[in-house]
RODO-853461 format. One record per residue (C-alpha): residue in one letter; y, x, z. Coordinates in Angstrom, 2 decimals, decimal comma, padded with zeros to 5 digits. Layout:
BEGIN
NULO   aa        py        px        pz
NULO    A         Y         X         Z
...
END
This chain:
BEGIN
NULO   aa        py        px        pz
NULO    X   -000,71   -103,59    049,11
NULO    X   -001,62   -106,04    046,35
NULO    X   -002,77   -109,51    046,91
NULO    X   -005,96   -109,23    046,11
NULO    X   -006,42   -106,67    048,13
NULO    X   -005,14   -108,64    050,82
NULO    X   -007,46   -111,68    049,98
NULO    X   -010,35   -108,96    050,18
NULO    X   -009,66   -107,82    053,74
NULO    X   -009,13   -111,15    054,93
NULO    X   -012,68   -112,30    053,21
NULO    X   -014,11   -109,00    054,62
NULO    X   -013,03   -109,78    058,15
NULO    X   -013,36   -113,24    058,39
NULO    X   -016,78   -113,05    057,48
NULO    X   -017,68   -110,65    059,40
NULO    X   -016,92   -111,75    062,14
NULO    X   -018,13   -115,32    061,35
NULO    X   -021,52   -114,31    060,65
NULO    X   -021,50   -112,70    064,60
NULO    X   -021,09   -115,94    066,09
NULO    X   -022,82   -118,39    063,24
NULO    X   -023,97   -121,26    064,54
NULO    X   -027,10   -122,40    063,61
NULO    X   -027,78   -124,86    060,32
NULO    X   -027,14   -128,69    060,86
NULO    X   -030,06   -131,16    060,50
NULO    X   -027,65   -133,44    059,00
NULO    X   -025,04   -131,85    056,31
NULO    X   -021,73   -133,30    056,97
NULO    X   -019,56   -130,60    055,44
NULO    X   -020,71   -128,89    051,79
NULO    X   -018,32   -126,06    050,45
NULO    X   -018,61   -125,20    046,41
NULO    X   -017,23   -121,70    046,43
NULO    X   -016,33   -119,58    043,10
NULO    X   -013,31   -118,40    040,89
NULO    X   -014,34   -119,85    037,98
NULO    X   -011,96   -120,47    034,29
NULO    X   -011,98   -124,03    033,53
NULO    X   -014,43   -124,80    031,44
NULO    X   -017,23   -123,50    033,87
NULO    X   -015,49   -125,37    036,94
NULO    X   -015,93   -128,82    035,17
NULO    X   -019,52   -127,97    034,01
NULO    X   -020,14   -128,06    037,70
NULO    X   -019,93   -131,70    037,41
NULO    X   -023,71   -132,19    037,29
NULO    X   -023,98   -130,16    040,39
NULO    X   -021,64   -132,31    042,46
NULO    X   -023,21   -134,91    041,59
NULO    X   -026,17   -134,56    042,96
NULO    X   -024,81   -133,62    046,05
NULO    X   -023,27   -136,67    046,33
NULO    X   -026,47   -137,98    046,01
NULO    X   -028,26   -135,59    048,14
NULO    X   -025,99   -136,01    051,26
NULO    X   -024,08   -139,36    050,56
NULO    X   -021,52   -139,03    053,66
NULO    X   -020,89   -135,39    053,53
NULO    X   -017,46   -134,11    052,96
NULO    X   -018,14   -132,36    049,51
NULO    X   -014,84   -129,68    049,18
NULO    X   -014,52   -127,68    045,96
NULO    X   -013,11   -124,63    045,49
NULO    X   -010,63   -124,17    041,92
NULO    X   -007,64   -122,61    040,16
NULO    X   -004,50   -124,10    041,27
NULO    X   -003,57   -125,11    037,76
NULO    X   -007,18   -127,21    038,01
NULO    X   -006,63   -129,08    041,33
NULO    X   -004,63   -132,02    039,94
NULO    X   -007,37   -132,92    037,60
NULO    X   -009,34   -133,68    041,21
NULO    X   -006,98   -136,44    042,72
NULO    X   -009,25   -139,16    042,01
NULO    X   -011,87   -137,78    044,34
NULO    X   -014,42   -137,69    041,51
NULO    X   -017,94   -138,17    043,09
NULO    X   -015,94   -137,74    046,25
NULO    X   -015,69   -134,28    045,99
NULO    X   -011,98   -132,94    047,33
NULO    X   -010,66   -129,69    045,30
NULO    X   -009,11   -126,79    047,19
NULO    X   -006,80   -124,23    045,59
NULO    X   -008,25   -120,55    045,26
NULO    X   -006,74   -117,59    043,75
NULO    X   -007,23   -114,34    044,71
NULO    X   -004,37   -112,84    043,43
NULO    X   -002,63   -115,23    045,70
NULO    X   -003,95   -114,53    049,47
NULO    X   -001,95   -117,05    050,90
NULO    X   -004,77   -119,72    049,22
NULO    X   -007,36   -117,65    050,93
NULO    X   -005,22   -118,15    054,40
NULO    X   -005,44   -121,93    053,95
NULO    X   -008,84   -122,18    052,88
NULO    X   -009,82   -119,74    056,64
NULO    X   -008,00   -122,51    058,29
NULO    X   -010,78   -125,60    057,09
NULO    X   -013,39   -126,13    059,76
NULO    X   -016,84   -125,08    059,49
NULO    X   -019,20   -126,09    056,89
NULO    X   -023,05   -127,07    057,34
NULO    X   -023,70   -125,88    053,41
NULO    X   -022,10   -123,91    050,68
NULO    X   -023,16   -123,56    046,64
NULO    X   -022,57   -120,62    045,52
NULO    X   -021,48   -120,62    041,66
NULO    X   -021,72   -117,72    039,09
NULO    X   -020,59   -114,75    041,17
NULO    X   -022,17   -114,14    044,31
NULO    X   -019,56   -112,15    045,90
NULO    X   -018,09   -115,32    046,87
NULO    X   -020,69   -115,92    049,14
NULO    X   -018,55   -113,54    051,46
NULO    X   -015,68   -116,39    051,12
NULO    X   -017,87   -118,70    052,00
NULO    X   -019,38   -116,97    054,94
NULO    X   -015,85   -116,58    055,90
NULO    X   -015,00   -120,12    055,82
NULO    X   -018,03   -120,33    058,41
NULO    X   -020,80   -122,01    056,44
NULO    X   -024,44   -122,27    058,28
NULO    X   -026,20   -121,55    055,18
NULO    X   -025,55   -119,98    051,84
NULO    X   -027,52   -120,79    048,93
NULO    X   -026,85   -118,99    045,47
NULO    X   -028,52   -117,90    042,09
NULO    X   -030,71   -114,92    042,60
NULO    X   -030,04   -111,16    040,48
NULO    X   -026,49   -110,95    040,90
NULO    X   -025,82   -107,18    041,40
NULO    X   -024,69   -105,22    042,96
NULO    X   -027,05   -106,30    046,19
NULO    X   -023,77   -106,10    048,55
NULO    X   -022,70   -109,75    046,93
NULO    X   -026,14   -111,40    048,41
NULO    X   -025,03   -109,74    052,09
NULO    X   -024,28   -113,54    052,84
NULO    X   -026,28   -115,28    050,96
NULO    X   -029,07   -117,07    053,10
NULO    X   -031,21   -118,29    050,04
NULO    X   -031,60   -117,51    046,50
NULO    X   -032,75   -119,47    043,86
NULO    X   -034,11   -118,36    039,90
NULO    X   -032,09   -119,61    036,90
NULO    X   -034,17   -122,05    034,64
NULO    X   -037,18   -120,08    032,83
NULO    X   -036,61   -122,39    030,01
NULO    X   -033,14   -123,16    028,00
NULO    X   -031,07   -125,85    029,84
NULO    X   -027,53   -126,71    030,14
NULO    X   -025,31   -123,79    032,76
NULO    X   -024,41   -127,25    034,72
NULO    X   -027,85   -128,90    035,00
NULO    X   -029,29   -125,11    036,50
NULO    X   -026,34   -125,42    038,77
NULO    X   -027,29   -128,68    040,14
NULO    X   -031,39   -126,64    040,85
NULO    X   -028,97   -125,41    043,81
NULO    X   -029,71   -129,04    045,28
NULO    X   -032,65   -130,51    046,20
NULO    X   -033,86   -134,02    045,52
NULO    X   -033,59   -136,12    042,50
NULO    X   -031,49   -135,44    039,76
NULO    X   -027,86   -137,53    039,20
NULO    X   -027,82   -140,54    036,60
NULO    X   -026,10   -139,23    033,34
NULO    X   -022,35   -138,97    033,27
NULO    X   -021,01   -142,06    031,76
NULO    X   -017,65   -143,39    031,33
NULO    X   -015,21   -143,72    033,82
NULO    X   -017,46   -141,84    036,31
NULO    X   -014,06   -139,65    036,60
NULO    X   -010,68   -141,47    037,39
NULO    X   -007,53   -139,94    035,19
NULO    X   -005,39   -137,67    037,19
NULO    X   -001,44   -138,73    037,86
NULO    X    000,42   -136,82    034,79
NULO    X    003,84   -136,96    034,62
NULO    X    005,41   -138,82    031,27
NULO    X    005,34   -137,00    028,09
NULO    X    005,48   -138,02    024,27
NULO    X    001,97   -138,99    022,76
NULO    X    001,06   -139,92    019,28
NULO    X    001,69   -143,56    018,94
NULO    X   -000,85   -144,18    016,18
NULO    X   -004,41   -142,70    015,89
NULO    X   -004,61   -139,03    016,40
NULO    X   -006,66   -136,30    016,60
NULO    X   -005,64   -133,14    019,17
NULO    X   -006,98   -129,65    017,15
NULO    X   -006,95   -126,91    020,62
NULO    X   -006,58   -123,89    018,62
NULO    X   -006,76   -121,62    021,78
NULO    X   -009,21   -120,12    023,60
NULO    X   -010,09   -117,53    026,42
NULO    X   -010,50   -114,52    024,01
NULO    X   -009,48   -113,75    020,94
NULO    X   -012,87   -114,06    019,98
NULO    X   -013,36   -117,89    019,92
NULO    X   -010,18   -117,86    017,61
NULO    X   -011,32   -119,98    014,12
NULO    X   -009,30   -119,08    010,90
NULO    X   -006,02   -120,63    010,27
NULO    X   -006,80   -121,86    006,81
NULO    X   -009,26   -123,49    008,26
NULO    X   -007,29   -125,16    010,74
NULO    X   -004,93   -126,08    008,24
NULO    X   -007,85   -127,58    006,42
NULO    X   -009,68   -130,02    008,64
NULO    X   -005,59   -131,12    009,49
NULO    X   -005,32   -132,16    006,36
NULO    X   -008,56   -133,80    006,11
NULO    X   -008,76   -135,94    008,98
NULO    X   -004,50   -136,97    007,88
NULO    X   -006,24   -137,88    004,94
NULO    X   -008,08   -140,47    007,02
NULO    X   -005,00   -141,83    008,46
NULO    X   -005,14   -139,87    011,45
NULO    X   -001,90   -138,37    013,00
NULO    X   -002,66   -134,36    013,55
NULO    X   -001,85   -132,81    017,36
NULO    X   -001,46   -129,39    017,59
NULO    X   -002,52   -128,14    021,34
NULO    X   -002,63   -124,07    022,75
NULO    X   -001,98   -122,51    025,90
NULO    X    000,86   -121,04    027,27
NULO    X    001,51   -117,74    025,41
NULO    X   -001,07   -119,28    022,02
NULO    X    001,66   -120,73    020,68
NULO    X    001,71   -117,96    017,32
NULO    X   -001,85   -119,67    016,89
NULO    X   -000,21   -122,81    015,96
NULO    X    002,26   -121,11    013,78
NULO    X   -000,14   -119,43    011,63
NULO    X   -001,94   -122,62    011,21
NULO    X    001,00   -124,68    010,49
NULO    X    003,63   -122,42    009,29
NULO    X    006,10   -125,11    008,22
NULO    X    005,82   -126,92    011,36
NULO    X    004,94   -130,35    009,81
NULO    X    002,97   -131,52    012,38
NULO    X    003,08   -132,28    016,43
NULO    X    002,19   -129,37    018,89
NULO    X    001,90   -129,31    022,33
NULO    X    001,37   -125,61    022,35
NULO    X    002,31   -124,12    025,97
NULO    X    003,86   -127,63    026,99
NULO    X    001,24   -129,84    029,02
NULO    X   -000,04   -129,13    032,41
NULO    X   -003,83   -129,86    032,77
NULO    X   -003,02   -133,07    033,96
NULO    X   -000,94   -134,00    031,04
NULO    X   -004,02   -132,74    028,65
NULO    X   -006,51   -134,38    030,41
NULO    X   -004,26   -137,92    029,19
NULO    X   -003,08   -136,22    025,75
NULO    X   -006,82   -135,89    024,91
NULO    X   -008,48   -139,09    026,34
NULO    X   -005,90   -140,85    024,18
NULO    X   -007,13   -139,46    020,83
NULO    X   -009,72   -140,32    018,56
NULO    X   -011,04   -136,94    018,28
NULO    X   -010,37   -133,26    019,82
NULO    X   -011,61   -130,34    017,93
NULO    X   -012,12   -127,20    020,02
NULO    X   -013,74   -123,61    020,50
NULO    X   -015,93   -123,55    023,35
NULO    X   -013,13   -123,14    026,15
NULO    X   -012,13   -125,05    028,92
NULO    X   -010,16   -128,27    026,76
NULO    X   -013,24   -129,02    025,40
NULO    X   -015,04   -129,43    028,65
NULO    X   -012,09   -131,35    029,34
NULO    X   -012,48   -133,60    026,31
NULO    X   -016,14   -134,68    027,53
NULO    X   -015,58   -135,52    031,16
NULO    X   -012,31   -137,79    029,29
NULO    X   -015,15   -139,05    027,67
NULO    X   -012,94   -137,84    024,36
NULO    X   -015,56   -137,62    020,82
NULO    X   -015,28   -133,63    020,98
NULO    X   -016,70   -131,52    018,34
NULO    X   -016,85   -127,51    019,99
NULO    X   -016,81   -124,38    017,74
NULO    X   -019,25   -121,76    018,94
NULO    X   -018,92   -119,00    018,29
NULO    X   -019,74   -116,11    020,49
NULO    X   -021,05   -118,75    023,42
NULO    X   -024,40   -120,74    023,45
NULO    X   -024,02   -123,73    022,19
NULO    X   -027,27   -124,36    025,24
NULO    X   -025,68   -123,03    027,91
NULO    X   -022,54   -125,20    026,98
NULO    X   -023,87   -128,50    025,81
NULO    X   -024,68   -131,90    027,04
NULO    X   -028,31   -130,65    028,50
NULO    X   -029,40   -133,91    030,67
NULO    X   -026,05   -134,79    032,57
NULO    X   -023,59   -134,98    030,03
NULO    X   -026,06   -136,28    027,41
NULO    X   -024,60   -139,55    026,55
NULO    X   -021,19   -138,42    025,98
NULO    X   -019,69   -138,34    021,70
NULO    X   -019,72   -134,77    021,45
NULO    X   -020,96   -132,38    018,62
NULO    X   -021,71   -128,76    018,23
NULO    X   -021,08   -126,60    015,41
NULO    X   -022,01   -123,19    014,88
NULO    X   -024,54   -120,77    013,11
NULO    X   -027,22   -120,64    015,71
NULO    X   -029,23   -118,06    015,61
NULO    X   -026,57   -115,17    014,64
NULO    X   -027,52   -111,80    014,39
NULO    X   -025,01   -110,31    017,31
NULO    X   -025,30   -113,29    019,27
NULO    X   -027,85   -111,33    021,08
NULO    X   -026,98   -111,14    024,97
NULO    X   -029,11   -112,19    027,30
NULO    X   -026,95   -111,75    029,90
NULO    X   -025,05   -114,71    032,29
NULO    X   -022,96   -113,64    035,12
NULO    X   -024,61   -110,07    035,07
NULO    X   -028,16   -111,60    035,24
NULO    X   -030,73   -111,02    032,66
NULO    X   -032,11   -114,33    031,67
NULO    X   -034,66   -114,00    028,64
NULO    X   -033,93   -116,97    026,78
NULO    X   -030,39   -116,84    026,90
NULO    X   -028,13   -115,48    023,80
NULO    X   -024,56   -114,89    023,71
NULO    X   -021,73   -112,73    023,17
NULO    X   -019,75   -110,78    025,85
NULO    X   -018,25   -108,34    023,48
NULO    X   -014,53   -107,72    024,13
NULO    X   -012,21   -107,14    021,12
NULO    X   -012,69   -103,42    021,28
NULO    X   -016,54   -103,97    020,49
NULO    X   -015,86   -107,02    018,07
NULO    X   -012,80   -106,41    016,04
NULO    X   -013,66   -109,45    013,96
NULO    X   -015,63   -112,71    015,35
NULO    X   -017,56   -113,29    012,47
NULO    X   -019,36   -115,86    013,76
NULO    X   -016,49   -118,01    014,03
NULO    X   -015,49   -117,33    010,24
NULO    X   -019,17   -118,14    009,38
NULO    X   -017,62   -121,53    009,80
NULO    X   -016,49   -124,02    007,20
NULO    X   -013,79   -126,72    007,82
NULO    X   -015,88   -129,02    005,71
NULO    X   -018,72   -129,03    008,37
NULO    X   -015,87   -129,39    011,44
NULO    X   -014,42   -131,83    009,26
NULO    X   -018,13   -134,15    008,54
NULO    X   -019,04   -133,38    012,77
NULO    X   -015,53   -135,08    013,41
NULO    X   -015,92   -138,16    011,36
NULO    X   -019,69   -138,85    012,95
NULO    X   -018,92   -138,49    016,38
NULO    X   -015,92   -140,87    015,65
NULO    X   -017,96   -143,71    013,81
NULO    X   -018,46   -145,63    016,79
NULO    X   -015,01   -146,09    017,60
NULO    X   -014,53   -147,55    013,57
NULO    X   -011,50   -145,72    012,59
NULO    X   -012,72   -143,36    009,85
NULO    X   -013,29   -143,84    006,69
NULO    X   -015,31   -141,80    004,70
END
């Protein structure tokens, strides 16, 4: 028996049976649950969405579900909010989470089968996005709500799951820096280029790595290599000789999160270290390729932060208008897997030149470049 099979029949009967003796909804919330196995990137653009809920129900107990490896980034209570670990390939997360007393609420984010966690966990009423399929995810779910009919931001339609008036903007030091434990930073100015990303598909070419390295050196800025565990070939091929600093497979999140709020710029595909570098408050510049540079950007919550997109946008096979196995009309993106898309184009449609000019204006206000 594997362990997500095990996390399923404990869901299964937990909820179950929770939903036979539910008690009814609170007047006053004093317990909200954010439930959903999200990759990073998507956890922190829940932001918005806990924020208002802060807002919304200032003395509640606001828990939020993540990935293990994304719990430490929570110590400093941001908004309040208190991060559980959930993995389903690891049931004995599920156990502890069974253990938490009831909740008066629970958000529902992306997925709607983990409305059935949340039901398990013994929340009053379930509110998630409407047209997930198949109809046995919404067996939980106690109201639905549309996405946007008009392009926004993934967080800011996240945050329609709460009533009331929307959050003030993100702004800096809204989010305290997790505990990291010591590691060697740049001493000087320095940029961190993430070469990595959650398919092979968001992968930019390594000349062009090596390019924009060069360039912002050029500019007196020291060059940080930074991958994931298992991305470190990525690095190679952009720095064969190995002339300059990587962290490639050697931080925990916690360690990025201070690796990248110390530099003067990050350059990143749209993956979870660039959603990183914005709540650091970091000038980012993302690389979109398949994504939507919409779904993904600052819409209204993050829209003060230094952060710049580049892509070509429209592009011809950027035409999905699917998120999280809804059909929203206005969206476009790309869900192709490797096997459908042997070669991202539209991340070679790129040009270091244009990465390179996005970096130096989001940096201006901090004085350091020079053009």
């Amino acid at each position: 028996m594997g362990e997500r099979f095990r996390t399923r029949a404990l869901v299964t009967a937990h909820a179950f049976a929770s939903r036979l003796r539910r008690r009814a909804a609170a007047g006053e919330v004093r317990r909200v649950l954010v439930a959903h196995n999200l990759l990073l990137g998507d956890t922190l653009m829940l932001t918005p969405l806990l924020a208002k809920l802060r807002r919304a129900h200032p003395s509640a107990q606001i828990t939020l579900l993540a990935s293990p490896a994304a719990v430490p980034l929570y110590e400093g209570r941001p908004y309040g909010v208190r991060a559980l670990a959930f993995k389903p390939a690891d049931s004995a997360t599920t156990r502890a989470l069974l253990r938490e007393p009831p909740f008066d609420l629970a958000l529902v984010a992306g997925d709607n089968r983990y409305s059935w966690l949340a039901a398990a966990m013994g929340a009053a009423h379930v509110v998630a996005h409407a047209g997930d399929r198949p109809a046995t995810k919404d067996w939980f779910v106690d109201e639905k709500r549309a996405y946007s009919a008009t392009p926004s931001a993934w967080g800011d339609m996240m945050a329609d799951l709460v009533d009331g008036p929307e959050p003030p903007p993100y702004a800096r030091g809204d989010w305290k820096a997790p505990t990291a434990r010591p590691f060697e930073a740049p001493r000087g100015p320095y940029a961190v280029l993430h070469v990595g990303g959650s398919t092979p598909l968001k992968h930019w070419v390594p000349e062009r790595w090596a390019e924009l390295a060069r360039g912002l050196a050029a500019r007196g800025m020291e060059v940080a290599w930074s991958a994931g565990r298992g991305e470190e070939p990525l690095v190679a091929a952009a720095d064969p000789e190995g002339k300059l600093r990587s962290y490639a497979g050697a931080l925990d999140l916690a360690q990025m999160w201070h690796l990248v709020a110390g530099a003067r710029v990050l350059v990143s595909p749209d993956t979870g270290i660039a959603h990183l570098g914005r709540v650091a408050w970091t000038p980012t510049v993302t690389l979109f390729g398949p994504g939507s540079a919409v779904l993904a950007g600052t819409g209204s919550f993050w829209r003060d932060t230094p952060w710049r997109a580049v892509g070509r946008d429209p592009f011809p096979c950027r035409d999905q208008r699917f998120l999280f196995r809804r059909e929203v009309e206005w969206v476009r993106r790309c869900g192709r897997t490797i096997e459908e898309c042997p070669e991202p184009r539209c991340m070679h449609a790129i040009g270091a030149e244009e990465v390179l000019t996005a970096a130096l204006d989001v940096s201006q206000p901090e004085g350091v470049f020079a053009r």
